[in-house]
N, CA, C and O atoms as a MOPAC input file, in Angstrom:
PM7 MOZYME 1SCF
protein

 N     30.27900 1   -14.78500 1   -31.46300 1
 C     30.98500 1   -13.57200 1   -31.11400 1
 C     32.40600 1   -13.90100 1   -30.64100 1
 O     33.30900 1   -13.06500 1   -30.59100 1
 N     32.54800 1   -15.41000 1   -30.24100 1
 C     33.64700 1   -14.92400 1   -29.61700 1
 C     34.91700 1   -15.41400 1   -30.63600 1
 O     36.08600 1   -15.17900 1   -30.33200 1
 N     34.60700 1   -15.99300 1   -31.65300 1
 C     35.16400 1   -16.01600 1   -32.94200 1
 C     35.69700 1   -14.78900 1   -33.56800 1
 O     36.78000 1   -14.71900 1   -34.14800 1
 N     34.70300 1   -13.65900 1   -33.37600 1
 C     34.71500 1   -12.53400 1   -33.84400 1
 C     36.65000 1   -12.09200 1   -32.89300 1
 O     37.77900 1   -11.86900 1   -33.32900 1
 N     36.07600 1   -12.17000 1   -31.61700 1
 C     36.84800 1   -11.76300 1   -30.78400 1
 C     38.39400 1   -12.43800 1   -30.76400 1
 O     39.47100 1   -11.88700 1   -30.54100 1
 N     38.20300 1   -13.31500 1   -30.96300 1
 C     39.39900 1   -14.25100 1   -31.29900 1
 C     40.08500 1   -13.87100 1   -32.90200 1
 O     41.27600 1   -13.73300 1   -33.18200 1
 N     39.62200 1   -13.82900 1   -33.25000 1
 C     40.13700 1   -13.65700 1   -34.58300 1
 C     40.58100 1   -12.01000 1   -34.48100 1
 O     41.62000 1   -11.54900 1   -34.95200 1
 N     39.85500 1   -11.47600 1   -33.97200 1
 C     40.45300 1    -9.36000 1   -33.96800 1
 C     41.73400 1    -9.54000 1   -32.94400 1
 O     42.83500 1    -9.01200 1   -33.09800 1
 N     41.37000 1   -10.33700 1   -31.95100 1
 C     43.25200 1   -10.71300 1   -30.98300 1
 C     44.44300 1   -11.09400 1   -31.78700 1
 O     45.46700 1   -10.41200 1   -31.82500 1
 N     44.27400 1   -12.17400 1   -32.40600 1
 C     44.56500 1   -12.96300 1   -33.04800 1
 C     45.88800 1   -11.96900 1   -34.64100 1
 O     47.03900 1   -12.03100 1   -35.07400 1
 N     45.14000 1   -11.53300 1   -34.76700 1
 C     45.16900 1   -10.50800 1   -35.94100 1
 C     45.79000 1    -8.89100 1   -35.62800 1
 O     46.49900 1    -8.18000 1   -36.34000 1
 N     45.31900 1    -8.69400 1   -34.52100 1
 C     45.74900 1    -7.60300 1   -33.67200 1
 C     47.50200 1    -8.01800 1   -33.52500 1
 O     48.40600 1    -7.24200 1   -33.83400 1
 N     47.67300 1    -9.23100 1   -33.05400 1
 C     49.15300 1   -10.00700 1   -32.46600 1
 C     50.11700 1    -9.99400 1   -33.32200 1
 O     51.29800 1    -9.81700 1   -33.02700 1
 N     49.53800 1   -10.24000 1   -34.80100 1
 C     50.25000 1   -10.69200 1   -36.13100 1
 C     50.47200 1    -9.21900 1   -36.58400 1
 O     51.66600 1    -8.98500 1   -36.77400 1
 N     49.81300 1    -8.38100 1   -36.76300 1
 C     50.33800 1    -7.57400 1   -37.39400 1
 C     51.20300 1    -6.60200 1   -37.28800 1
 O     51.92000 1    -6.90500 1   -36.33400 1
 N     51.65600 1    -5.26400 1   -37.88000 1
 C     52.31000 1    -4.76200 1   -37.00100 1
 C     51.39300 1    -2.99500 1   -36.82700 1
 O     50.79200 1    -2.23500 1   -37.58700 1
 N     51.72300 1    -3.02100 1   -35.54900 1
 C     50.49800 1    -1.82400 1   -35.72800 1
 C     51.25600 1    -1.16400 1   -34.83300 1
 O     51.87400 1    -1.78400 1   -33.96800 1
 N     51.30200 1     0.28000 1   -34.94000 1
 C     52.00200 1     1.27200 1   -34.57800 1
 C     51.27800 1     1.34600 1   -32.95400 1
 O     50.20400 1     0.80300 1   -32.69500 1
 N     51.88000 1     1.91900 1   -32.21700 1
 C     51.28900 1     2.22600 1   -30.79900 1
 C     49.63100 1     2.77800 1   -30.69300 1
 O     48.69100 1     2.22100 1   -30.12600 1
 N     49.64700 1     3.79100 1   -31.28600 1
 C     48.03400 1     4.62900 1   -31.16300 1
 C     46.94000 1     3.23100 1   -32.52900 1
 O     45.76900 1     2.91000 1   -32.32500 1
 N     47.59800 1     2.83200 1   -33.46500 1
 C     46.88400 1     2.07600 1   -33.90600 1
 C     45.99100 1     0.43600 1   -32.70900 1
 O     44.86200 1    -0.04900 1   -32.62700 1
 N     47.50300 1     0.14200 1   -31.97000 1
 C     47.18600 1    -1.20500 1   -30.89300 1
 C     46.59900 1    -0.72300 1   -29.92000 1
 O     46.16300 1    -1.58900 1   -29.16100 1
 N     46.37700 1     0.43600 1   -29.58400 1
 C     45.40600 1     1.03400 1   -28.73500 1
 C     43.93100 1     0.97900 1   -28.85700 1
 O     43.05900 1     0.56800 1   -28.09100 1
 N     43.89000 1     1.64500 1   -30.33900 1
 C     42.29700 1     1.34200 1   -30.94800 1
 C     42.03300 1    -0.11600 1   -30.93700 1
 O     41.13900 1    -0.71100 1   -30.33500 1
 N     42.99700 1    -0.61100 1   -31.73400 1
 C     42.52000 1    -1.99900 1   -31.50800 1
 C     42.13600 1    -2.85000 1   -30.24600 1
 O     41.20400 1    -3.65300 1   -30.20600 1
 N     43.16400 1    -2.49400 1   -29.02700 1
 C     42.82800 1    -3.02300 1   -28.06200 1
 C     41.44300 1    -2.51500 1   -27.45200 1
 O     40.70700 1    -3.33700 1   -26.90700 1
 N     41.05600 1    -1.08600 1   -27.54200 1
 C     40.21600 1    -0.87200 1   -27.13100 1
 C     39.03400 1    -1.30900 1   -28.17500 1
 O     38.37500 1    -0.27100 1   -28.11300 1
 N     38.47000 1    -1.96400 1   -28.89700 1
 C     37.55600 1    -2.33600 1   -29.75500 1
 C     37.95200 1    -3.68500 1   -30.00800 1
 O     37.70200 1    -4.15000 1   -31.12000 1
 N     38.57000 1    -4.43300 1   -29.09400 1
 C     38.57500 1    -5.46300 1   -28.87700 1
 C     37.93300 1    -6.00500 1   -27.30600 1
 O     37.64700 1    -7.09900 1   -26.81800 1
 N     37.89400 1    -4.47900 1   -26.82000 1
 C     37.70600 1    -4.45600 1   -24.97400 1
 C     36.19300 1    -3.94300 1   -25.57400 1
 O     35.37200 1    -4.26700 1   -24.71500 1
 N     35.61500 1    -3.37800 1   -26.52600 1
 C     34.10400 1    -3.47800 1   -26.36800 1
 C     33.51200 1    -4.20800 1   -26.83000 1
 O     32.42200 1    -4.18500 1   -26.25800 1
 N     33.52100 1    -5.19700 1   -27.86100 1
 C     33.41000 1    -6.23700 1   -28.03200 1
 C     33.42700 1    -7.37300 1   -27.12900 1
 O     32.55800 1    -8.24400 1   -27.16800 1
 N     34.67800 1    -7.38100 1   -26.08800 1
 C     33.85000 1    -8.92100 1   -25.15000 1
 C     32.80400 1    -7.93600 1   -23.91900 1
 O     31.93600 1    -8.58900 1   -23.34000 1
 N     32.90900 1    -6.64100 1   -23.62100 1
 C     32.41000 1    -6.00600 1   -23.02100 1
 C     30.61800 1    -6.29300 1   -22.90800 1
 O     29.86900 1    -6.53700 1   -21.96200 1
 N     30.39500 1    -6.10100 1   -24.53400 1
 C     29.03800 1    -5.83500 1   -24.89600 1
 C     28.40500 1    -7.15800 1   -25.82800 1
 O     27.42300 1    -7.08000 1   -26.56600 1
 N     29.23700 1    -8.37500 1   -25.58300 1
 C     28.67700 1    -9.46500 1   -26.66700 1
 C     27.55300 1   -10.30900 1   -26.50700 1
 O     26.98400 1   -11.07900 1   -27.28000 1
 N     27.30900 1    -9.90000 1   -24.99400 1
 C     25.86000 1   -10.41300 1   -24.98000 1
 C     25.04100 1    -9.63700 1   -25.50500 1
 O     24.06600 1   -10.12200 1   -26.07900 1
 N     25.20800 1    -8.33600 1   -25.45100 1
 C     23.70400 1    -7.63500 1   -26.51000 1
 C     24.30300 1    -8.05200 1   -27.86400 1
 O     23.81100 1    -7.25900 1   -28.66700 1
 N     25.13500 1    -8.91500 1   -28.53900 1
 C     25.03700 1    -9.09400 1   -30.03800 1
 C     24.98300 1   -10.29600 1   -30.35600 1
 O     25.78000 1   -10.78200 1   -31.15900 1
 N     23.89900 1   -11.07600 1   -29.69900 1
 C     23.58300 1   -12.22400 1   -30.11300 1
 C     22.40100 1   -12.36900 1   -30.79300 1
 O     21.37400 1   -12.89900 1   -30.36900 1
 N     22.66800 1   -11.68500 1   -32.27500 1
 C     21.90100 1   -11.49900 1   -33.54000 1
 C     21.14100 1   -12.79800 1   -33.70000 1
 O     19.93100 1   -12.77500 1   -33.92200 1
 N     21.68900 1   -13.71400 1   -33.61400 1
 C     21.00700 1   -15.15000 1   -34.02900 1
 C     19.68500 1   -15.31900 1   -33.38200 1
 O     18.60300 1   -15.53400 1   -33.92900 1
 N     20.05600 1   -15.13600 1   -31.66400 1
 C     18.91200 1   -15.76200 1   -30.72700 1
 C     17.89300 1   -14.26900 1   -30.99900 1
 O     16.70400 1   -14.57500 1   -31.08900 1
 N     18.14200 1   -12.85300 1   -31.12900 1
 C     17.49500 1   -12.08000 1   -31.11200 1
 C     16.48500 1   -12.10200 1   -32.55700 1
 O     15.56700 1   -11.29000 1   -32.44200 1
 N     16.47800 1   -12.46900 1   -33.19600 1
 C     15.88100 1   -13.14900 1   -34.68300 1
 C     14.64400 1   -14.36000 1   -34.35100 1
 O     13.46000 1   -14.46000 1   -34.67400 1
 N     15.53600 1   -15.15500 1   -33.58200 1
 C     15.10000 1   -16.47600 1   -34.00300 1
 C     13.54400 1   -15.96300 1   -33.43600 1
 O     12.49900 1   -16.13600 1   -34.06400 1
 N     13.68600 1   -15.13800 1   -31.78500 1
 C     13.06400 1   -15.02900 1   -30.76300 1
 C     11.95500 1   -13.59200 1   -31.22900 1
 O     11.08700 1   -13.01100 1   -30.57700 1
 N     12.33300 1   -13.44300 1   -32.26300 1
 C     11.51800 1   -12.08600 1   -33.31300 1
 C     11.47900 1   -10.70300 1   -33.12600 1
 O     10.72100 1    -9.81900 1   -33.52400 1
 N     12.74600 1   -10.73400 1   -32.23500 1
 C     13.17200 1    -9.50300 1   -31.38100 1
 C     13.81000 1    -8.52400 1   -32.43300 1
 O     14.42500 1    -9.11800 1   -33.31800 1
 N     13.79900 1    -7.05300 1   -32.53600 1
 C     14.38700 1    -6.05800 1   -33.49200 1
 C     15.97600 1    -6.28500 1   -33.35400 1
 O     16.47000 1    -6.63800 1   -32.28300 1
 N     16.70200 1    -6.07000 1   -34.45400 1
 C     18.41100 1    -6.02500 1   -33.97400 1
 C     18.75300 1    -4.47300 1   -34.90100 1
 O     19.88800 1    -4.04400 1   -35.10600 1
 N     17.37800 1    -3.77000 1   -35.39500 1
 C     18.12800 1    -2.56700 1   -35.93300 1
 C     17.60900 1    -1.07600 1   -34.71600 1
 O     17.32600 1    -0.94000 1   -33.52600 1
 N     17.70700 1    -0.39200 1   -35.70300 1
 C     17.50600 1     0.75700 1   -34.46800 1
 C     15.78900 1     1.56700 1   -35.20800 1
 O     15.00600 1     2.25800 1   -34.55600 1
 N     15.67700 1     1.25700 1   -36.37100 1
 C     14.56500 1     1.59000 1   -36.92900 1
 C     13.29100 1     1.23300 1   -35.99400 1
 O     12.67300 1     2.20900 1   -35.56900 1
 N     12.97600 1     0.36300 1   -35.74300 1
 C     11.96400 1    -0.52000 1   -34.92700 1
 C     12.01800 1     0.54700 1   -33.39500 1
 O     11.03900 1     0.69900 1   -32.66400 1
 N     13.01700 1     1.02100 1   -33.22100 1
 C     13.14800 1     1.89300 1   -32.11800 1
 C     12.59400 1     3.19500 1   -32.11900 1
 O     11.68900 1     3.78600 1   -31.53000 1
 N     13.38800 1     3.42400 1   -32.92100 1
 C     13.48200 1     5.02700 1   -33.42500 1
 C     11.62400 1     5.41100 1   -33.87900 1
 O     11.11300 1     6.51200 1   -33.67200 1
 N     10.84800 1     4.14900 1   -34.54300 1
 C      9.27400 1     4.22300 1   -34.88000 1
 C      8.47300 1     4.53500 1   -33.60100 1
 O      7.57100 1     5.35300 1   -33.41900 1
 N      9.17200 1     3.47900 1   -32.60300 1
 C      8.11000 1     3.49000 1   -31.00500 1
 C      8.72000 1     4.79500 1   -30.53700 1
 O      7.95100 1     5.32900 1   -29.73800 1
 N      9.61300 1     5.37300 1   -30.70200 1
 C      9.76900 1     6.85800 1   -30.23000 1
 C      8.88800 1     8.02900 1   -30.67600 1
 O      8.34400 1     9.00000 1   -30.15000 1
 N      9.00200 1     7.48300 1   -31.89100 1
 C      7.79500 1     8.36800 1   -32.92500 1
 C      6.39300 1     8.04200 1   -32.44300 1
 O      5.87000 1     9.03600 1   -31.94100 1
 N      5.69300 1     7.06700 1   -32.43700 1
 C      4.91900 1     6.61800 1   -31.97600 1
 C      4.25900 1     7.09600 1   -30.07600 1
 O      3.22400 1     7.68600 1   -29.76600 1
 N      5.04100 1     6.70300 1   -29.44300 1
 C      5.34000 1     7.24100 1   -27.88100 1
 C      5.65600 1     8.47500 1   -27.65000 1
 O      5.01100 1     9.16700 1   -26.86300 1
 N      6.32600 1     8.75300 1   -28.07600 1
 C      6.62800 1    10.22600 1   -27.52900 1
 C      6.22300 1    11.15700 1   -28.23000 1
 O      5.47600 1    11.96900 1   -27.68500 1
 N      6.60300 1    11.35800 1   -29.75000 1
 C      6.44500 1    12.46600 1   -30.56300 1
 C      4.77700 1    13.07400 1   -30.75800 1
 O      4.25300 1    14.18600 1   -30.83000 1
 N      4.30600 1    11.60500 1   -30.79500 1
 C      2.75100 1    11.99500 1   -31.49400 1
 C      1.74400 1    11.97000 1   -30.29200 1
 O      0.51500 1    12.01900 1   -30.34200 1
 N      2.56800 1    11.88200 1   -29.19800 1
 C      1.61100 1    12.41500 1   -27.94200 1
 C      2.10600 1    13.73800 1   -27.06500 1
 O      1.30300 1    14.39900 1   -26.40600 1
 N      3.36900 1    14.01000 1   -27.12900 1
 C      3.60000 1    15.09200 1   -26.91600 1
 C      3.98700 1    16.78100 1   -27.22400 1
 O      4.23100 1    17.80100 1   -26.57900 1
 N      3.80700 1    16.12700 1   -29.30700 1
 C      3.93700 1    17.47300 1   -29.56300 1
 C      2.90800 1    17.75000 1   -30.03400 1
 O      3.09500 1    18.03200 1   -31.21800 1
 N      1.46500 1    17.86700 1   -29.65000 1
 C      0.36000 1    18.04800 1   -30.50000 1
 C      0.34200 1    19.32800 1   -29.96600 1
 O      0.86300 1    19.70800 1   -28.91800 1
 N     -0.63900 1    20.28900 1   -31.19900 1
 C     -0.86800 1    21.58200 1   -31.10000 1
 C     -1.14200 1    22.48800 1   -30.12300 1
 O     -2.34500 1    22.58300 1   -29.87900 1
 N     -0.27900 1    23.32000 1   -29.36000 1
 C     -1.10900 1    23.74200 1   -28.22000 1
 C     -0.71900 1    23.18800 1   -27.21300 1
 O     -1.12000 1    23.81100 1   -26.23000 1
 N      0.18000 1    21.86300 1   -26.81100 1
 C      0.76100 1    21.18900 1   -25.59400 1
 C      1.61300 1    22.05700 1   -25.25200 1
 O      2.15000 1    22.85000 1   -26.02600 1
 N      1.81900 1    21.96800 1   -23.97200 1
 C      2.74200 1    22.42200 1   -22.96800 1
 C      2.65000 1    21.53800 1   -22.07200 1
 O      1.62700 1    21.33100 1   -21.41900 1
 N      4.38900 1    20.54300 1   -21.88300 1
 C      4.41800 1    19.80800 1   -20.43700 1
 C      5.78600 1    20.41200 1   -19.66000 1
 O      6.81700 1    20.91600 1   -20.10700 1
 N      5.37800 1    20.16500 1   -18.46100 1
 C      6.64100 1    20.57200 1   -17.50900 1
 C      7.35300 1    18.76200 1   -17.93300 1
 O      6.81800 1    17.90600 1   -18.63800 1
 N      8.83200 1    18.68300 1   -17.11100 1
 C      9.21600 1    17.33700 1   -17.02600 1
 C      8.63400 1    16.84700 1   -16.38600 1
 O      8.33400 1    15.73900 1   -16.82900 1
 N      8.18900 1    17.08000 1   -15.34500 1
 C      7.23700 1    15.80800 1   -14.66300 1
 C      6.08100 1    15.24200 1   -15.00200 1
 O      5.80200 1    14.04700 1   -14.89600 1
 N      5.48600 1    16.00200 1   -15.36400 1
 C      3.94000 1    16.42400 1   -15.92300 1
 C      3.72200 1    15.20800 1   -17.09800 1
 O      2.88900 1    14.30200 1   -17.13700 1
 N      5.06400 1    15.64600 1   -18.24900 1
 C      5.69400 1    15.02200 1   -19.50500 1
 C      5.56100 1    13.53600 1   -19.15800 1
 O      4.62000 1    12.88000 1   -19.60500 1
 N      6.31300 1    13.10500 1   -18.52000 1
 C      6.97400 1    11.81000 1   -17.74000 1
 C      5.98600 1    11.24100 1   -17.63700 1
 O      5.86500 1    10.21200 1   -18.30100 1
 N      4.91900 1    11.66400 1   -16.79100 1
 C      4.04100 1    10.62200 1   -16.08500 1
 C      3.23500 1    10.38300 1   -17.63500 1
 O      3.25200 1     9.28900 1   -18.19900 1
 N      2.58900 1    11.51100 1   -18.15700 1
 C      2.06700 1    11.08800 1   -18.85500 1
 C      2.75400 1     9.65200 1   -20.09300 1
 O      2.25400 1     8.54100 1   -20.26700 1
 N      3.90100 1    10.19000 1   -20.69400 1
 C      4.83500 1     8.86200 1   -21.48500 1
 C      4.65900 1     7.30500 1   -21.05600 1
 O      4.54500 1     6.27500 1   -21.72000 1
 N      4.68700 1     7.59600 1   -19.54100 1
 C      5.43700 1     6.42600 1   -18.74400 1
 C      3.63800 1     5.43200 1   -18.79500 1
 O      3.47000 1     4.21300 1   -18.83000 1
 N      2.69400 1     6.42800 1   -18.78100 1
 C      1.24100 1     5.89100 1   -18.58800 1
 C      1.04900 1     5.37200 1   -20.51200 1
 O      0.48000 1     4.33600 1   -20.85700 1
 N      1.44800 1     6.01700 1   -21.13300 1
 C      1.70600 1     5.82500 1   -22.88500 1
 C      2.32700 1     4.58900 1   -22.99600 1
 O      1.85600 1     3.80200 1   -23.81800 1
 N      3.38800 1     4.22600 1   -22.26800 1
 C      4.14700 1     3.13400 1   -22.69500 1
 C      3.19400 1     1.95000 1   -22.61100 1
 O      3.00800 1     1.10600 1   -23.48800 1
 N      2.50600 1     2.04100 1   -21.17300 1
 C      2.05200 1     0.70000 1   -20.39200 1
 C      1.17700 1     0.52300 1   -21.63500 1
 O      1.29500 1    -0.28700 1   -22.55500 1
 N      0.41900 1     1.32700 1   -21.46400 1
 C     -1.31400 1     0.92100 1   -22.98300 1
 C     -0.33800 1     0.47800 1   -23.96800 1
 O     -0.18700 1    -0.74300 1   -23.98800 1
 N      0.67500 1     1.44400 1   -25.15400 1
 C      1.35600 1     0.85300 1   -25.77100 1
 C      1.93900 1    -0.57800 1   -26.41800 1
 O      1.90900 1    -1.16500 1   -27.50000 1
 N      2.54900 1    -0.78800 1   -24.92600 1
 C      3.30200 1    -2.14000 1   -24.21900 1
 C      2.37600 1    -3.29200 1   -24.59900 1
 O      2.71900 1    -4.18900 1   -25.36900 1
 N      0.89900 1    -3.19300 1   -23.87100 1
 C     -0.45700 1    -4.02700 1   -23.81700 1
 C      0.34100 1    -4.42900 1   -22.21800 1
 O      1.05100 1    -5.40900 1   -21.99500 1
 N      0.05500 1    -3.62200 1   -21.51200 1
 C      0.57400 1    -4.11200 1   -20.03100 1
 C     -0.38800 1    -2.78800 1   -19.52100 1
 O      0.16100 1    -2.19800 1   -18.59000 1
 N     -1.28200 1    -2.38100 1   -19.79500 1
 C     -1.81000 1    -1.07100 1   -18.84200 1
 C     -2.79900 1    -1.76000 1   -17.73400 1
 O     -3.16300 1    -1.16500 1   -16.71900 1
 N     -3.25500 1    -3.34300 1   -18.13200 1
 C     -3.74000 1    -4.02900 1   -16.88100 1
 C     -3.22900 1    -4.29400 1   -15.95000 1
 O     -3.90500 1    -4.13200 1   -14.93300 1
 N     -1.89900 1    -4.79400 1   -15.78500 1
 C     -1.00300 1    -5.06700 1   -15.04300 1
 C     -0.51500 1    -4.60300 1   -14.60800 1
 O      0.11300 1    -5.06500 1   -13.65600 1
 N     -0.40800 1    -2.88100 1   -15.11500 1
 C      0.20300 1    -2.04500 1   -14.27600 1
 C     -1.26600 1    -1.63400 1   -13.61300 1
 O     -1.22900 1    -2.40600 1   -12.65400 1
 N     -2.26200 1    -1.08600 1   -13.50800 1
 C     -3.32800 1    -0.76500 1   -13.56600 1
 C     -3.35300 1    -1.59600 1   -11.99300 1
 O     -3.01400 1    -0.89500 1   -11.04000 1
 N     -3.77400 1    -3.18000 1   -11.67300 1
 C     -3.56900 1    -3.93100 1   -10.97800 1
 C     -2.94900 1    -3.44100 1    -9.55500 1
 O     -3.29200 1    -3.31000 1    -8.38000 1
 N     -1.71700 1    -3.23600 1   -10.47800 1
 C     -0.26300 1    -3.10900 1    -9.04400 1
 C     -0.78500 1    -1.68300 1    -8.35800 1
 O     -0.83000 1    -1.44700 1    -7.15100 1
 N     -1.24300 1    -0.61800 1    -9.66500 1
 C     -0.94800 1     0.87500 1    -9.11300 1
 C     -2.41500 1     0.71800 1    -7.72900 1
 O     -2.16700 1     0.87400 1    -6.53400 1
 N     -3.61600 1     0.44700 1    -8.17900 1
 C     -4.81000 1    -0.01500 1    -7.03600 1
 C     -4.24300 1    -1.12500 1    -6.03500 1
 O     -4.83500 1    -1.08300 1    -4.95700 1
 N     -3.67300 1    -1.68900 1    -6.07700 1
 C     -3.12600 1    -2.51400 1    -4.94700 1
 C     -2.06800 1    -1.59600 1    -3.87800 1
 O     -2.04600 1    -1.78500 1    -2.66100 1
 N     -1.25000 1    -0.62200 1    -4.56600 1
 C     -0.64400 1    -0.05300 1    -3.68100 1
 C     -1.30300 1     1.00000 1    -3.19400 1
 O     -1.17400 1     1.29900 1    -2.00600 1
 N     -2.14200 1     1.75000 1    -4.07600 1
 C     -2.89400 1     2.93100 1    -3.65000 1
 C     -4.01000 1     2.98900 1    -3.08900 1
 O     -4.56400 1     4.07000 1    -2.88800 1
 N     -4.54200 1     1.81200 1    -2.73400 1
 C     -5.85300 1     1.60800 1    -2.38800 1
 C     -6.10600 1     0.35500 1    -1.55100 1
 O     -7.19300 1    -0.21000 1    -1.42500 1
 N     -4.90400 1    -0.00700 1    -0.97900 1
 C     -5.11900 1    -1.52400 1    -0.72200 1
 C     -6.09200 1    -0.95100 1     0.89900 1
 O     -7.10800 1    -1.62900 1     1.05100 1
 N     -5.87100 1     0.18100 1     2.05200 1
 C     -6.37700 1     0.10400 1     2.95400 1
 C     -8.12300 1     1.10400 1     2.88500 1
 O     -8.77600 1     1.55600 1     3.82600 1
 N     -8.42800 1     1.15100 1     1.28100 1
 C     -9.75300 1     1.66500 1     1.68900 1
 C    -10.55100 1     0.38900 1     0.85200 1
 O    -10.21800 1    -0.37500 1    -0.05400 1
 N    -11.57800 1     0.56100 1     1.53200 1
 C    -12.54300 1    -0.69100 1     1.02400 1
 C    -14.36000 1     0.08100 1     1.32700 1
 O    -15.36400 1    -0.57900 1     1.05700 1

């Protein structure tokens, strides 16, 4: 990335770019070192991690859509929430672990 970044400075310097043009540029040169740790495509690959938005946009579908718009639902926001947030954990494969913590805090003084 920071090749990337060097080279858009670099190039930005040389050319000749009208005022509102060196603006854009500067500013899309300012989100770029801003945000270059989320674009380390390489390690996010290697590590089998998603780098598109599809893979996202599915667990939304998945999580949210096909549990909250079934026939006949009605949630308030809160109502909504808890339920999602309890969707994610099973989802996730973490509903033990949360499961764990939630009886440890809610229950730690009855026995």
């Amino acid at each position: 990335m920071l090749k990337v970044i060097r080279s858009a400075e670099y190039y930005t310097g040389i050319s000749r770019l009208n005022k509102s043009q060196l603006d854009q540029a500067t500013k899309q040169i300012s989100y770029f070192k801003r945000n270059s740790q989320y674009m380390d495509y390489a390690r996010f690959i290697e590590n089998g991690w998603p780098i598109g938005s599809g893979v996202i946009e599915a667990a939304c579908k998945s999580v949210v859509k096909q549990r909250m718009c079934r026939s006949g639902q009605r949630w308030s926001r809160k109502g909504g929430q808890s339920v999602l947030s309890l969707r994610a954990y099973v989802k996730s494969g973490r509903w033990e672990e949360f499961w764990k913590s939630f009886h440890q805090i809610n229950y730690r003084n009855c026995a």
